[in-house]
Every structure is written in structure tokens, then in C-alpha cells.
C-alpha positions, 0 to 999 in steps of 0.5 A: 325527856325525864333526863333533860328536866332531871338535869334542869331540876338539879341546875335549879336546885344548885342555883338555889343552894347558892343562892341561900348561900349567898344571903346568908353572907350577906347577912 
């Protein structure tokens, strides 16, 4: 339902986030 893609949603974001982190280390 709603939740479970909400939560799904968040994961993405928060793996993006770290993601976008991570680059800006690297560079």
C-alpha cells in the first residue's frame, strides 16, 4: 500500500542524499 511505497520512497531519497554526498568527496 501507500506506507510501504512511502517508506520506499524515503529509502531512495536517503540513498540518493548519500549518494550526492559521496560525489561531492570525491570531487
Amino acid at each position: 500500500g501507500y506506507c510501504v511505497r512511502s517508506q520506499a520512497v524515503t529509502h531512495c531519497i536517503n540513498e540518493f542524499i548519500r549518494d550526492t554526498q559521496s560525489c561531492d568527496h570525491r570531487q
